[in-house]
C-alpha positions as CSV (number, residue, x, y, z in Angstrom):
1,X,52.0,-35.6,61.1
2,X,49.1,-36.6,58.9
3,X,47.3,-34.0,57.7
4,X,43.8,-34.5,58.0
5,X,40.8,-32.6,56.0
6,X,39.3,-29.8,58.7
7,X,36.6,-27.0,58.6
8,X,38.8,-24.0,58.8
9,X,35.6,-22.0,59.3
10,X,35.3,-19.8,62.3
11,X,33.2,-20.9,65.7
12,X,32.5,-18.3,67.9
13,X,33.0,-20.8,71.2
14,X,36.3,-21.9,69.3
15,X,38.1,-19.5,68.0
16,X,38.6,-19.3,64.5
17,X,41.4,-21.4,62.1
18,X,44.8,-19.3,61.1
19,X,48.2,-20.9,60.2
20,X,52.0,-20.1,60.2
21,X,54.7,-20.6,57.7
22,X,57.6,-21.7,60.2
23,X,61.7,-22.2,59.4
24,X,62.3,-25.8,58.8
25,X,62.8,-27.9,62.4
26,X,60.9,-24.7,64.0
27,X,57.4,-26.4,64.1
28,X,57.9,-27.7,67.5
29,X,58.7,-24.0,69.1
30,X,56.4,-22.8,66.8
31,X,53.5,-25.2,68.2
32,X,54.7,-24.3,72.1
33,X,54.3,-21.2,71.2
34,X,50.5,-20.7,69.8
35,X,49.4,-22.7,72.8
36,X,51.4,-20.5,75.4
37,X,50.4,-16.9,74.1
38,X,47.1,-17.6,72.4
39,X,45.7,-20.8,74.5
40,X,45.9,-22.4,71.0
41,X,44.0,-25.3,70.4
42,X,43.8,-28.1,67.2
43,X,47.3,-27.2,66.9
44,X,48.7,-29.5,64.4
45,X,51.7,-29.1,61.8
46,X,52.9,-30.2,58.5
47,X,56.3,-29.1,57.3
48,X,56.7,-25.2,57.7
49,X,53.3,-24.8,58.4
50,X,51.5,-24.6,62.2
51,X,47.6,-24.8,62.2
52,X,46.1,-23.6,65.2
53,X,42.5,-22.4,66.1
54,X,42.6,-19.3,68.4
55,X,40.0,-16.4,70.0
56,X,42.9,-14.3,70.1
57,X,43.2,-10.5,68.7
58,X,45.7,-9.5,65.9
59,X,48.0,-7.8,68.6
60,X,48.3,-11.0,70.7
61,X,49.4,-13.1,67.7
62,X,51.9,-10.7,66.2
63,X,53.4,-11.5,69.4
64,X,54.3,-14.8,67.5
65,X,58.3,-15.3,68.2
66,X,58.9,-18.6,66.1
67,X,56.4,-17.6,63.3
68,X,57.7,-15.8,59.7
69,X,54.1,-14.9,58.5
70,X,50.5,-15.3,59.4
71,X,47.3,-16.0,57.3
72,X,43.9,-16.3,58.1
73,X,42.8,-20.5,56.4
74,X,40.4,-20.6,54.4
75,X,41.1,-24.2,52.9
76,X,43.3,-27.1,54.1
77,X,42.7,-30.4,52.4
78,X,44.5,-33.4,51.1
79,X,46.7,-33.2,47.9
80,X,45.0,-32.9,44.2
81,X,45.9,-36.7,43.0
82,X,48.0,-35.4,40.2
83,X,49.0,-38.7,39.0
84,X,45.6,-39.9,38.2
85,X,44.3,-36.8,36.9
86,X,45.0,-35.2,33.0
87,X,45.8,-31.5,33.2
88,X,42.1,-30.6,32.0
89,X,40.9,-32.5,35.0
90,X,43.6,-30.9,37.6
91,X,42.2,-27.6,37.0
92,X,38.5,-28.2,36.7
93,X,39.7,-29.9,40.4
94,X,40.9,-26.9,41.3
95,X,38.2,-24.6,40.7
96,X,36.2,-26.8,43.2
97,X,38.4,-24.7,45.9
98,X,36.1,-21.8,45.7
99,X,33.0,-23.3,43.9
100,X,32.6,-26.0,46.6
101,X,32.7,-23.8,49.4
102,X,32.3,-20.1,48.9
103,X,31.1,-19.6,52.3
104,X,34.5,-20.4,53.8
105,X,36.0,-17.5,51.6
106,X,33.5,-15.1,53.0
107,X,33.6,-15.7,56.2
108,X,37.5,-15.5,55.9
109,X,37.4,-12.2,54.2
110,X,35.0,-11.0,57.1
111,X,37.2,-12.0,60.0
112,X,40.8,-10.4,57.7
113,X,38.9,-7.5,57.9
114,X,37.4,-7.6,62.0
115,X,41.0,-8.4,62.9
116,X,42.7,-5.8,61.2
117,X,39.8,-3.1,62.4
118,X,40.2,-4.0,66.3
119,X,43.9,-4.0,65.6
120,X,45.0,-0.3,67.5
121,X,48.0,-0.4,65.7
122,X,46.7,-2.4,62.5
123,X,48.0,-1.5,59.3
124,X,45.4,-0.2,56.7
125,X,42.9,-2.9,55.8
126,X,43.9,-2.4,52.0
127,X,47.2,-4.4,51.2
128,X,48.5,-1.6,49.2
129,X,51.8,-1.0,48.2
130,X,52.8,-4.6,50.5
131,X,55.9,-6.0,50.0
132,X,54.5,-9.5,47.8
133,X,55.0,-12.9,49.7
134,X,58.7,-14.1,49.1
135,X,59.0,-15.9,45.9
136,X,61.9,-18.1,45.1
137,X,63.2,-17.0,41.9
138,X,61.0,-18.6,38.7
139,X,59.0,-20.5,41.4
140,X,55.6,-19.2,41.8
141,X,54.2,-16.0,40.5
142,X,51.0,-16.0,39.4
143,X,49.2,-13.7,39.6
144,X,46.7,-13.4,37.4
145,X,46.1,-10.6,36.1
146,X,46.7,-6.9,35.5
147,X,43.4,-6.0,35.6
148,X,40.8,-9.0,34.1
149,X,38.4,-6.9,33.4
150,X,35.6,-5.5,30.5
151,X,32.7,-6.7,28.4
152,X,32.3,-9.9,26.8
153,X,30.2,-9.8,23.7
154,X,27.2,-12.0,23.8
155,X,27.7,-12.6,20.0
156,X,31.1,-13.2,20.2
157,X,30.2,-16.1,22.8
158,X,27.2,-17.6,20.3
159,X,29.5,-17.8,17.7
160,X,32.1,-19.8,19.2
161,X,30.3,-21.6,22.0
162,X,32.5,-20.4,24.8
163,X,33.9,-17.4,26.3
164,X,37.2,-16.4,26.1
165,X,37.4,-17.0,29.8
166,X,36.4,-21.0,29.6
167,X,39.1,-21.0,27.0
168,X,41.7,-19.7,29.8
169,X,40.2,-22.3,32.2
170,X,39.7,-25.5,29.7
171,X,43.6,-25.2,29.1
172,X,44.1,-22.8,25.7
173,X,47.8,-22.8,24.4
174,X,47.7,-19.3,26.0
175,X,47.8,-20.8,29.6
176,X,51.2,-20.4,30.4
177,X,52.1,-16.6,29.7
178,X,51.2,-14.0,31.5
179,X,47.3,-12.5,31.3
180,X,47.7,-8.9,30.2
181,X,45.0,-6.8,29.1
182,X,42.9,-9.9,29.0
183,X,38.9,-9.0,27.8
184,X,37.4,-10.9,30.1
185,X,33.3,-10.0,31.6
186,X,33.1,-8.6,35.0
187,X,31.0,-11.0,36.5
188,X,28.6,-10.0,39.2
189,X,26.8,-11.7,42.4
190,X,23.9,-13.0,40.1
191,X,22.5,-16.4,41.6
192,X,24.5,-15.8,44.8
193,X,22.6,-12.7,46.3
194,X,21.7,-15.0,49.3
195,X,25.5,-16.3,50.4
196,X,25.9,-13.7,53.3
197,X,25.4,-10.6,54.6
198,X,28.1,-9.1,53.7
199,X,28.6,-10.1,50.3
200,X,27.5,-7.0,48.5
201,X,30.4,-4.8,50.7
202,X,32.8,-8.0,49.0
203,X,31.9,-7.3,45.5
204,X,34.2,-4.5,45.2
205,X,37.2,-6.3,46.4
206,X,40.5,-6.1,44.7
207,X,42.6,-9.2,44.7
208,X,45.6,-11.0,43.3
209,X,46.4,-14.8,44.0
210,X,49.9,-16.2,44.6
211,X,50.5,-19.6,44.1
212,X,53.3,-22.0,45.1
213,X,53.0,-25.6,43.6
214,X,56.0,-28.2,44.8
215,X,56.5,-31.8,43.9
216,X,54.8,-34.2,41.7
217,X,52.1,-30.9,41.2
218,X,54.7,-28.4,40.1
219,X,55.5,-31.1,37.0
220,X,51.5,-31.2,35.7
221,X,51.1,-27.5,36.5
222,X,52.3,-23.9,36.9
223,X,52.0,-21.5,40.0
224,X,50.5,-19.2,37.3
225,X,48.2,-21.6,36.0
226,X,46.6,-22.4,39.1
227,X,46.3,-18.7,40.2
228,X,44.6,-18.3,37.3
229,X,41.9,-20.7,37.7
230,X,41.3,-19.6,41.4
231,X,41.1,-16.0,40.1
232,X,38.7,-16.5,37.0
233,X,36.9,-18.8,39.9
234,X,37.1,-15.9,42.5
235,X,35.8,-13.1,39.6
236,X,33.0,-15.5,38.8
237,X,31.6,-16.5,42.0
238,X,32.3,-12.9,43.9
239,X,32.4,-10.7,41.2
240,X,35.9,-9.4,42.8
241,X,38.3,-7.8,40.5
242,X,41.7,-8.5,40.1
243,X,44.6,-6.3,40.3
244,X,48.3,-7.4,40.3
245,X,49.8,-4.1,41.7
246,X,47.5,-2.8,43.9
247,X,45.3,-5.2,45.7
248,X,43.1,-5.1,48.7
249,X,43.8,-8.8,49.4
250,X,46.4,-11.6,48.6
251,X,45.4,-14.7,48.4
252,X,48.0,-17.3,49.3
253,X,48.1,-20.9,47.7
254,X,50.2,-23.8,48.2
255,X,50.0,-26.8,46.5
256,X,52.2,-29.8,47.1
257,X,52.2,-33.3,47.2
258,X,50.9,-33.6,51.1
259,X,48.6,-30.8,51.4
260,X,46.7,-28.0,49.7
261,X,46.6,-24.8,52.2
262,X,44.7,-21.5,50.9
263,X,45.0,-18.4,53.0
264,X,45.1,-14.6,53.5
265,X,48.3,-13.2,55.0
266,X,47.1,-10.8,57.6
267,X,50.0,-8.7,57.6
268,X,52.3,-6.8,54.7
269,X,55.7,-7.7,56.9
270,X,56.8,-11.0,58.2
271,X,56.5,-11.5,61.7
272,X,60.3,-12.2,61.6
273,X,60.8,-9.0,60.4
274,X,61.8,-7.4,63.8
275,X,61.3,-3.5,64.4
276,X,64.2,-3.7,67.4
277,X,66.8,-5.4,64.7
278,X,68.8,-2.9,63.1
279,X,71.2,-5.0,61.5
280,X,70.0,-8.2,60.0
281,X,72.5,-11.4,61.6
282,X,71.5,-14.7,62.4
283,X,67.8,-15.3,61.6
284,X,65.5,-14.1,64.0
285,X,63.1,-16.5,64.8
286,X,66.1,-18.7,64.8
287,X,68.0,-16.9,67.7
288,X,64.6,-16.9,69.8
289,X,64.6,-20.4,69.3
290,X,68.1,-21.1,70.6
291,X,67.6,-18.0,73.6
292,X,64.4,-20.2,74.5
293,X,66.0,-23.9,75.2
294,X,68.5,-22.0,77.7
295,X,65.6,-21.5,79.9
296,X,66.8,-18.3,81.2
297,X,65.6,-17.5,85.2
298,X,66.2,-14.8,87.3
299,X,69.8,-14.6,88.3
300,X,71.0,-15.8,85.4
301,X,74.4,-15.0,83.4
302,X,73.7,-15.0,79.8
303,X,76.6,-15.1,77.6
304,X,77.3,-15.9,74.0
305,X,80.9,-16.3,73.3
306,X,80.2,-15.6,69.6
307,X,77.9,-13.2,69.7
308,X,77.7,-11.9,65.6
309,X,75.6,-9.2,65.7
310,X,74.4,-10.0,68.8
311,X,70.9,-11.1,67.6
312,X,70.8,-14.1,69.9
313,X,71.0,-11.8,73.3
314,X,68.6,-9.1,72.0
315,X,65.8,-11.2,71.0
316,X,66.7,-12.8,74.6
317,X,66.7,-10.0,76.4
318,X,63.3,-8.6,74.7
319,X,61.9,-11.6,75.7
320,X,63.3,-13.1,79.0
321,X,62.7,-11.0,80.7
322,X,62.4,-7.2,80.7
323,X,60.6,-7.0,84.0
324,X,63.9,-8.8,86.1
325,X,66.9,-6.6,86.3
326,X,69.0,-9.1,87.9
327,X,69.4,-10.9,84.7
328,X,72.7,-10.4,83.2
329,X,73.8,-10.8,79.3
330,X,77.1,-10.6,77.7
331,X,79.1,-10.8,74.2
332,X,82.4,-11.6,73.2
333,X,83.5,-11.3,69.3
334,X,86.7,-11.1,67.9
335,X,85.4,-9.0,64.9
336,X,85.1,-5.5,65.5
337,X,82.6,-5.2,62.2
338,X,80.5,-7.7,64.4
339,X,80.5,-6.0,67.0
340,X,79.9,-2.5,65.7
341,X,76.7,-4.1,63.7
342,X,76.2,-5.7,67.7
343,X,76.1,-2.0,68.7
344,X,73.7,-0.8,66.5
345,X,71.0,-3.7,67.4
346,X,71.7,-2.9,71.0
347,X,71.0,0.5,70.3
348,X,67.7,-0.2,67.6
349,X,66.3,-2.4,70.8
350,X,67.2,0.5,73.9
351,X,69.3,-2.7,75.3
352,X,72.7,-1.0,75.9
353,X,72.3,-0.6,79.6
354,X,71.6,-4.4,80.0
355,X,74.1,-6.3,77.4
356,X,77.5,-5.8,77.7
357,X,79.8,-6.2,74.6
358,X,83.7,-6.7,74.5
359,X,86.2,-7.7,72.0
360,X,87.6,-11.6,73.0
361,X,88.5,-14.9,71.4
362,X,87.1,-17.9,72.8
363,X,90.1,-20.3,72.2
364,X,92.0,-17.8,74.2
């Protein structure tokens, strides 16, 4: 699907933009999905990621079955041309994400924080201590910063006609390591007073950016480059302060050759992180997926003849449906380490009185 530039601002007769990261070939569920339990609408994908605009709460969408995690959007628009653009040029584009637009960012921020507020069982509204988005290995950490922080000296900057933090952003041979202990001004709301209400209550934000670039983008630059830039951005335009271990926010960024998303996870787990699995088997959003083309109806016989750990039949029977008794799921495994692990989901979900396990082959 193409992926066409949208507002991802919030409308109060809308709904307001959020996306999902999905499992690849789950995009289709996934899409089902938002418009069933939310009444979704503008649902549209790209690969392993739904976009939806929704009224719904933050209890409602963790709800999300086909989902692995869920951000507030703040940007979605077309790819950076890398090919046509020197490195110089690539992240001067780049800082264009916040400078362009900083009203999207607060208005994101703002609804992150309503959401999680009206949430009765929301996790706190600082990020602390959350587990970091899933990285592949040497892939994409950015993340700016330590703590950019402290006093630039005005004669420092006369003297060599920049600041050490345009050197950082004009592409200095120190670009590529990590920013440690960095000097850098703590710059406040100055000309940007009048942005929004809220604003002030923003300033004191703590934030870290993680970045994933993929493709053609990955070659030109680093997931730590262009963290960087959106952070020095971020500090300049906010006056927010960045922290890499104990944020208030993440910011999520992925650039790649189709798309580039920018959004704030609203919750420290994945939603595919099920409380009722004890024992990790077969992915979860994968077994809803599979429990959810049998179509299950009342009366129905439910049986896996392979059952693993039994992941399939639990996230079945959670789903379809705990209200009809007359629905009946079984197991069969040959390997009693299965079948044990089986047992302790069964137990984890309070499902042993309605899946029944047993020891069988199928091929005989």
């Amino acid at each position: 699907m193409a992926v066409a530039q949208a507002d991802p601002g919030s409308d109060p007769a809308g709904g307001a933009r959020f996306f999902c990261t999905a499992g690849r070939g789950l995009e289709p569920f996934l899409m089902r999905e938002v418009r069933a339990r939310l009444e979704a609408t503008q649902v549209e994908y790209i690969s392993g990621k739904v976009f939806f605009t929704t009224c719904s709460d933050l209890p409602s969408m963790k709800k999300l079955k086909s989902a692995e995690r869920l951000f507030v959007l703040i940007k979605k628009q077309l790819p950076i041309a890398v090919s046509s653009l020197h490195k110089g040029k690539i992240l001067n584009e780049m800082q264009r994400f916040v400078n362009d637009d900083p009203g999207s960012w607060l208005e994101a921020i703002s609804l992150w924080k309503k959401l999680l507020e009206h949430d009765p069982k929301r996790e706190k509204v600082s990020q602390r201590d959350a587990n970091p988005l899933k990285r592949k290995a040497g892939e994409n950490e950015t993340i700016i910063a330590k703590k950019l922080k402290v006093e630039e000296k005005q004669e420092v900057a006369k003297d060599h006609g920049e600041s050490q933090e345009d050197k950082l952003l004009q592409g200095s041979p120190e670009q590529g390591e990590a920013v440690t202990r960095t000097e850098l001004q703590d710059h406040r709301l100055n000309s940007t007073t009048e942005k929004a209400a809220d604003a002030q209550d923003q300033e004191d934000l703590t934030f870290r950016v993680s970045c994933r670039c993929t493709g053609n983008v990955r070659k030109v630059i680093t997931g730590q480059e262009a963290g960087r830039v959106i952070g020095l951005a971020l500090m300049r335009q906010f006056g927010w302060k960045a922290d890499l271990r104990n944020p208030n926010i993440e910011i999520f960024m992925h650039l790649s050759d189709a798309y580039s998303v920018v959004g704030i996870p609203l919750l420290r787990m994945p939603l595919a992180s099920r409380t009722y699995i004890q024992t990790a088997g077969l992915r979860s959003t994968i077994a809803w997926a599979m429990a959810s083309i049998a179509e299950i109806k009342a009366g129905a016989l439910v049986l896996d003849p392979m059952c693993g750990l039994g992941t399939i039949l639990v996230e079945a029977a959670e789903e379809w449906p705990v209200s009809r008794k007359d629905v009946f799921y079984m197991g069969a495994d040959m390997s009693d380490a299965q079948l044990l692990g089986a047992c302790d989901n069964l137990k984890a979900a309070g499902l042993t009185d309605r899946i029944e396990l047993l020891k069988s082959s199928v091929t005989g």
